[in-house]
C-alpha positions in Angstrom: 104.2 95.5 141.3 104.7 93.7 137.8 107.1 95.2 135.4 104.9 95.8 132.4 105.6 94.2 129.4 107.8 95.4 126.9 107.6 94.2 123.3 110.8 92.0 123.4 108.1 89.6 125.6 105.4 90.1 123.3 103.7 88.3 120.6 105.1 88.7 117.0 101.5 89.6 116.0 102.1 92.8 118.7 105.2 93.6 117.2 103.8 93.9 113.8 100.7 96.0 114.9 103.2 98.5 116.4 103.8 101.7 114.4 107.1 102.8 113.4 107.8 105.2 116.1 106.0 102.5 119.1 109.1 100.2 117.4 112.0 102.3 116.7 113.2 103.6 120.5 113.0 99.6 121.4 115.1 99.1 118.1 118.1 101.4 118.9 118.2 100.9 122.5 118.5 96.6 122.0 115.3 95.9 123.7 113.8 94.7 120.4 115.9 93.2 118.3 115.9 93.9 114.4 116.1 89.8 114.4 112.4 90.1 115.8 110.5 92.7 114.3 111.6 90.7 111.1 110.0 87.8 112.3 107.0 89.6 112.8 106.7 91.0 109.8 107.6 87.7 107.7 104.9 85.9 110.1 101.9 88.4 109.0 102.9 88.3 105.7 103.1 84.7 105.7 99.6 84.1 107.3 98.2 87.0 104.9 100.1 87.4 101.3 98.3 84.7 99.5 95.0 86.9 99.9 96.5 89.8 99.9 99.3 90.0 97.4 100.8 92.9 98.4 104.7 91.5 97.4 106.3 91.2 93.9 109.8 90.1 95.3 110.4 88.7 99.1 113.4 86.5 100.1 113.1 85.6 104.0 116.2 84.1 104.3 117.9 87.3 102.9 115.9 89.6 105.4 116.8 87.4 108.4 120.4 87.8 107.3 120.1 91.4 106.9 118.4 91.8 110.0 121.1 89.9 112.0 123.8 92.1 110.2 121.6 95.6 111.9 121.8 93.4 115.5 125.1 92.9 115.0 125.9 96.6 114.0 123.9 97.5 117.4 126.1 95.7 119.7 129.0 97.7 117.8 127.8 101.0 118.6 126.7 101.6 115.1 122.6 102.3 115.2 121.3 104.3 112.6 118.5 106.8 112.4 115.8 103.6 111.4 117.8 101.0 113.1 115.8 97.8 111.9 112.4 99.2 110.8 111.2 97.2 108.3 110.2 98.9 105.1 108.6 98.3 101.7 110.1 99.4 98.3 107.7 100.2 95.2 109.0 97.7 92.9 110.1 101.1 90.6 113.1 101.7 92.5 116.5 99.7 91.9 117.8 97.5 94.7 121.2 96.0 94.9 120.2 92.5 96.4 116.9 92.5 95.0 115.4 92.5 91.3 113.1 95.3 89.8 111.0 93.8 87.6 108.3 96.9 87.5 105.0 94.8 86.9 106.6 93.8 83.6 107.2 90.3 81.3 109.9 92.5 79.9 112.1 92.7 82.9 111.4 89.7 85.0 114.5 88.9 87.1 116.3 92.2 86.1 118.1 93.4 88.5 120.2 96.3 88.0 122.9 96.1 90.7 122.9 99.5 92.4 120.8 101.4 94.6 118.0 103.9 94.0 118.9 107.1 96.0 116.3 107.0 98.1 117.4 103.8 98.7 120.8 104.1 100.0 119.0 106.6 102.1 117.5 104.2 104.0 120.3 102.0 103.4 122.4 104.4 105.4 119.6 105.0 107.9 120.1 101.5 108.9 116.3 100.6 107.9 115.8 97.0 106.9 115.0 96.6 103.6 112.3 94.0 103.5 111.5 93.2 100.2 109.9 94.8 96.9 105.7 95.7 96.9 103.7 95.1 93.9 102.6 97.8 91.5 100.9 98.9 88.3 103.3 98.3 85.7 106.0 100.6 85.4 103.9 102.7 88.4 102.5 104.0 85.3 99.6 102.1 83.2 99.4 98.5 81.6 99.2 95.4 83.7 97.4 96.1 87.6 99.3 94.6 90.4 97.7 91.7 91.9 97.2 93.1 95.5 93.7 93.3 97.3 92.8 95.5 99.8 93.7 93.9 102.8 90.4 95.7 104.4 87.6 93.9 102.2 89.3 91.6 99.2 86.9 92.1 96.7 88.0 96.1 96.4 90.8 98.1 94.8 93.7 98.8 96.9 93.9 101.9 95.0 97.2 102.5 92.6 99.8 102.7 91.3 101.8 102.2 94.8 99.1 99.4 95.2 101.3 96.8 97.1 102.9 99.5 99.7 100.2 100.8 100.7 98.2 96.9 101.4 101.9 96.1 103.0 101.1 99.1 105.9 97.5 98.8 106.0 97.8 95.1 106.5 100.3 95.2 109.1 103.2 93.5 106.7 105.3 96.5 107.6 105.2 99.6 109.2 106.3 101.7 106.6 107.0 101.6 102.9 108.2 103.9 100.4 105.5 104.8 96.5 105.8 107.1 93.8 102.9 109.4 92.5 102.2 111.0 89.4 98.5 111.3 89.5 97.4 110.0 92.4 99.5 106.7 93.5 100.2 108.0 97.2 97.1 109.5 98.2 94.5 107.3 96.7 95.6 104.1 98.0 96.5 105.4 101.3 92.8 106.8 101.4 91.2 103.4 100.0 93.5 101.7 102.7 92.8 103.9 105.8 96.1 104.6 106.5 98.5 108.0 105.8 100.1 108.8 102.9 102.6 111.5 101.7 103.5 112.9 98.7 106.3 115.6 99.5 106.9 118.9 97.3 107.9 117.3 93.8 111.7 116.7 93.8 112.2 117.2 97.6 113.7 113.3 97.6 115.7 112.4 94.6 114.1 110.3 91.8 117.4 108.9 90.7 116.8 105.1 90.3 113.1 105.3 90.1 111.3 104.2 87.1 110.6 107.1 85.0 107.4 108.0 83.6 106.7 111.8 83.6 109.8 113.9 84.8 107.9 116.8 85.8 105.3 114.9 87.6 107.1 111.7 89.2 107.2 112.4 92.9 108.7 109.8 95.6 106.6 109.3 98.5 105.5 106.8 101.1 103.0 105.1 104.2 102.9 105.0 107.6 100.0 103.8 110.5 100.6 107.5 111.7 101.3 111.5 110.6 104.4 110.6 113.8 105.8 107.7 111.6 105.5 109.6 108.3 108.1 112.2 110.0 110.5 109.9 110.6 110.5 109.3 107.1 110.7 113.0 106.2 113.3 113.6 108.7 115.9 110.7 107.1 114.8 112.8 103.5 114.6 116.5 103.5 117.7 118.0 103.2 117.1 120.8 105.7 117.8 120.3 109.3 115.0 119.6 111.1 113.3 122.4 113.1 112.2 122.3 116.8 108.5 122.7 115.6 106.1 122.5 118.3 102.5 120.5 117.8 99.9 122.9 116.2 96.6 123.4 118.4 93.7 122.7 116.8 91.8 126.0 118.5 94.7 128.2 116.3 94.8 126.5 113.4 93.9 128.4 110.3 92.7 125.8 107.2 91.4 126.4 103.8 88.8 124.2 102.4 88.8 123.8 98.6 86.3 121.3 97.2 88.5 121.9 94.0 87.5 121.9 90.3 87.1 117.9 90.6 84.0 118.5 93.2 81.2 117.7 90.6 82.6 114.0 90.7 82.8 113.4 94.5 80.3 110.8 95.9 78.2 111.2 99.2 81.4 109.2 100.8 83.5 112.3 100.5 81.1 115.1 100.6 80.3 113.6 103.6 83.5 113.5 105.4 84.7 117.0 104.2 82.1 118.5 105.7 82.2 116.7 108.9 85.9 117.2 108.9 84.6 121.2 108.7 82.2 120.8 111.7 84.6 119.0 113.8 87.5 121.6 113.5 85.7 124.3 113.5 84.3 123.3 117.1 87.2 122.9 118.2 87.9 126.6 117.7 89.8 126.1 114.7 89.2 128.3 112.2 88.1 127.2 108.2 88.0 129.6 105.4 86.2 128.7 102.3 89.2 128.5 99.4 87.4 128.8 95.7 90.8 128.3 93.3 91.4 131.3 90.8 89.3 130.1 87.2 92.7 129.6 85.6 93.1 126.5 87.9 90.1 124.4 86.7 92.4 123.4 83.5 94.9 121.6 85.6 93.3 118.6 85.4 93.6 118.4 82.0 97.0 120.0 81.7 98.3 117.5 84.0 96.9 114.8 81.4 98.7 116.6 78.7 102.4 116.7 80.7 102.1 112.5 82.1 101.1 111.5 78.8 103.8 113.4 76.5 106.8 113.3 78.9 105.3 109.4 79.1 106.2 109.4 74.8 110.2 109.7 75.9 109.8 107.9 79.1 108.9 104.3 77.0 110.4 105.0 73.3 113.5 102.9 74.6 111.1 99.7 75.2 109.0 100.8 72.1 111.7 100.5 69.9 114.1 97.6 71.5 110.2 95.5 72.3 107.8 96.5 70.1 104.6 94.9 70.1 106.1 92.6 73.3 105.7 95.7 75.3 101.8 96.5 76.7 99.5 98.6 74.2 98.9 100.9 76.7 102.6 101.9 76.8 102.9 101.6 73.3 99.7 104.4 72.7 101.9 106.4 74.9 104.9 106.8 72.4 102.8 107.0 69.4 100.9 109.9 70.9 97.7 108.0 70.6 96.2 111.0 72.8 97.3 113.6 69.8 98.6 116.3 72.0 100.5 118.8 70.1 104.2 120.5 71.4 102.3 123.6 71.4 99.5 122.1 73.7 102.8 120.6 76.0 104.6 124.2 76.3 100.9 125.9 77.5 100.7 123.5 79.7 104.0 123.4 81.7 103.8 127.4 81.3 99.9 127.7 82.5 101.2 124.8 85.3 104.2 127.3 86.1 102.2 130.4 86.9 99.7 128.1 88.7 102.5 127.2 91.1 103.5 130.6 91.8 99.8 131.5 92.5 98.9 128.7 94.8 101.8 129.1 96.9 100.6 132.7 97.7 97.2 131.6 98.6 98.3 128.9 100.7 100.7 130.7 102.4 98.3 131.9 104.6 97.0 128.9 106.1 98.5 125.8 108.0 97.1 123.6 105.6 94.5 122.8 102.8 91.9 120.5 103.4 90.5 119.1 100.1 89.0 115.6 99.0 91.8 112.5 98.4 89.4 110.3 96.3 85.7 110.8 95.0 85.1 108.0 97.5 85.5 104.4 99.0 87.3 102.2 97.2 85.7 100.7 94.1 85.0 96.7 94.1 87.2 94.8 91.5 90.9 94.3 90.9 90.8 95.1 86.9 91.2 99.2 87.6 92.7 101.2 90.5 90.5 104.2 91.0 90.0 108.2 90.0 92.9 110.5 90.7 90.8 113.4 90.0 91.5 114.8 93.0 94.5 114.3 93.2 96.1 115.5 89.7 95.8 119.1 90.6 97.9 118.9 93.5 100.4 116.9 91.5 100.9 119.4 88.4 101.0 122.1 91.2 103.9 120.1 93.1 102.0 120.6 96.1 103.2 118.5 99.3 100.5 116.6 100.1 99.1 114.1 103.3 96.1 111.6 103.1 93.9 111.6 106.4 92.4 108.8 107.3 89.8 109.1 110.1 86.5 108.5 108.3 84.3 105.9 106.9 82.0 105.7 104.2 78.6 103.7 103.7 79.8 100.9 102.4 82.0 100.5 105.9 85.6 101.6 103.8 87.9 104.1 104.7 87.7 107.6 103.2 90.6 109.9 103.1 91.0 113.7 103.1 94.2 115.6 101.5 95.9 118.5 103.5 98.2 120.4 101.0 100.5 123.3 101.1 102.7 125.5 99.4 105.9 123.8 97.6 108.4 123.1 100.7 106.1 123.8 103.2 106.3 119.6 103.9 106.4 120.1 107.7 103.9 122.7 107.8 101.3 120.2 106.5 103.0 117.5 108.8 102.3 119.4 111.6 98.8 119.9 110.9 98.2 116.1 109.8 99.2 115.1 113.3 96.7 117.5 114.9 93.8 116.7 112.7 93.7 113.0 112.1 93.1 112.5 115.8 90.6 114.5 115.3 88.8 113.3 112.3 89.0 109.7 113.9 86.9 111.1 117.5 84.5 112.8 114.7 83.4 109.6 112.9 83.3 107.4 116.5 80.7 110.4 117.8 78.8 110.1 114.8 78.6 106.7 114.4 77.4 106.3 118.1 75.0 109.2 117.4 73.7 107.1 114.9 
């Protein structure tokens, strides 16, 4: 009988196309080598980058070195939780060995000489660091990153997290690390057809990210699979992780809110959400129409009110040392081009406050809330990165939140779907992520070959 093959006798192109948790047993047992998977990642990018720009910074002399360090580390006994997974770092978070140059003239070849946090997280997890992902500047506003989606060039990517999010989707990596404050998880993971989490606001420290709006800035990231974004979560969350077992779809209990932003979904999304309905529901899983309390249809606006003021104090440094050197957009920030008031600031955090409170209560008593990730496939052109309509609600409320993938739009593009939850309640929605988006995938195959 022939031993079958194991990926230390495959093709790099297999390697790369593996997910994170297909790779990482292989990794810390020595059967794949962190030497390897490096090469396999440096290969796709090498035969894909110049289309689809999804890198700001990339040294592959460095990452071979690194990578031997981890093999060497394995024969000593010393394998960490992500022993050699490559990953992808927003270029908003500060790396040792690498510059962070955010998007920006201002800070090209900066390089700060420590570690975000969440970077010597993964640091210590024994990930391999592979190089920095292109983003909107200062993952805020201003300059676009150059990246393409890998899936049809011509189209957005979605943003700000633009270059992590083409890095997964494109096979570059199998993970990689965004930040959100509107939308910059969720959308692009949605454009991209791949998963995307945004965990409870604060749940993974921000220190050594790029600041743009303290209350809002949230530190997330992309994975090929709901499996692979756990192993993210698990290296993260401060809690010890639970024995949770899988959640059956025939006892699952899910809230469907179209949210305030429904007017402005396209026949892309309405579509999907209600075919996600249909196919849960006949599973035996149950759905319960969620209409938000009225209070709620001002987040959107709110959440506009808190990014742009906290954005004043997030850029004066640059404003005053830069002046007009430093992008108009930025620059409109600090001078408050928007005219919100301090009193229309303090209303908003405290309407935003109570909000929280109230939607944890609702959604306590489901596994999940099912609600739209984008109004619907990704736009064509490079020049703007999307709506976050849908998604700035569940960032004011701090919500933790998981794009879907599963379904496709007209146009032959991915279109996502958001389940959210109460603050801390990350796992929860994990748990049902990982039951549903096998699900919403055999929903779209039967309809297409219905059709």
């Amino acid at each position: 009988m022939t031993k079958p093959p194991t990926l230390s006798d495959l093709s790099t192109a297999a390697i790369a196309t593996t997910t994170a948790t297909g790779l990482l047993p292989r990794l810390r047992s020595g059967q794949l080598s962190a030497q390897a998977c490096a090469q396999a990642s440096l290969a796709r990018i090498a035969a894909r980058d110049a289309d689809v720009h999804a890198w700001a910074y990339l040294d592959p002399e460095q990452v071979m070195a690194r990578a031997g360090e981890l093999d060497d580390a394995r024969a000593a006994g010393l394998v960490g939780a992500l022993h050699g997974l490559p990953i992808g770092l927003k270029d908003v978070l500060l790396t040792c060995d690498m510059p962070t140059q955010y998007n920006s003239p201002l800070y090209r070849g900066f390089n700060a000489g420590v570690d975000a946090a969440c970077v010597s997280l993964l640091r210590s997890a024994g990930a391999l660091l592979l190089g920095k992902t292109d983003t909107v500047e200062f993952g805020a506003t201003g300059r676009v990153a150059r990246t393409a989606n890998p899936l049809r060039l011509k189209h957005t990517p979605g943003g700000s997290s633009s270059g992590s999010a083409a890095a997964v989707a494109d096979f570059h990596v199998p993970l990689a690390i965004g930040t959100q404050t509107g939308g910059s998880i969720v959308r692009p993971a949605s454009f991209c057809g791949i998963y995307g989490m945004k965990p409870t606001w604060n749940l993974v420290s921000r220190e050594g990210a790029r600041m743009f709006s303290a209350s809002l800035d949230t530190i997330g990231w992309f994975a090929r699979s709901a499996a692979d974004l756990a192993l993210l979560l698990d290296v993260f969350e401060p809690e010890p992780v639970s024995g949770a077992t899988a959640l059956p779809i025939n006892s699952a209990r899910i809230a469907a809110c179209r949210s305030p932003a429904w007017p402005q979904a396209e026949a892309a999304t309405r579509d999907a959400f209600e075919l996600a309905i249909e196919a849960i529901r006949a599973e035996g899983g149950t759905v319960v129409e969620l209409e938000l309390p009225a209070g709620f249809a001002r987040l959107g606006e709110l959440h506009d009110v808190i990014m742009r003021s906290e954005g004043r104090s997030a850029f004066l440094a640059e404003y005053r040392l830069h002046g007009k050197a430093l992008h108009e957009s930025f620059r409109g920030q600090v001078e408050n081009a928007a005219g919100h008031t301090r009193a229309q600031l303090l209303e908003a955090y405290d309407v935003a406050a109570r909000c929280r409170a109230e939607f944890d209560a609702i959604a306590d008593d489901f596994d999940a809330v099912l609600t739209p990730s984008t109004t619907g496939e990704a736009p064509i052109g490079l020049a703007a990165t999307g709506s976050f309509a849908f998604n700035a609600i569940w960032s004011v409320l701090h919500a933790p939140c998981i794009n879907v993938p599963g379904f496709l739009g007209p146009g032959g593009l991915p279109v996502g779907l958001t389940l959210a939850g109460p603050r801390f309640a990350d796992r929860r929605v994990l748990r049902a992520a990982a039951a549903l988006g096998p699900l919403f995938e055999r929903a779209q195959t039967n309809r297409a070959a219905a059709n």
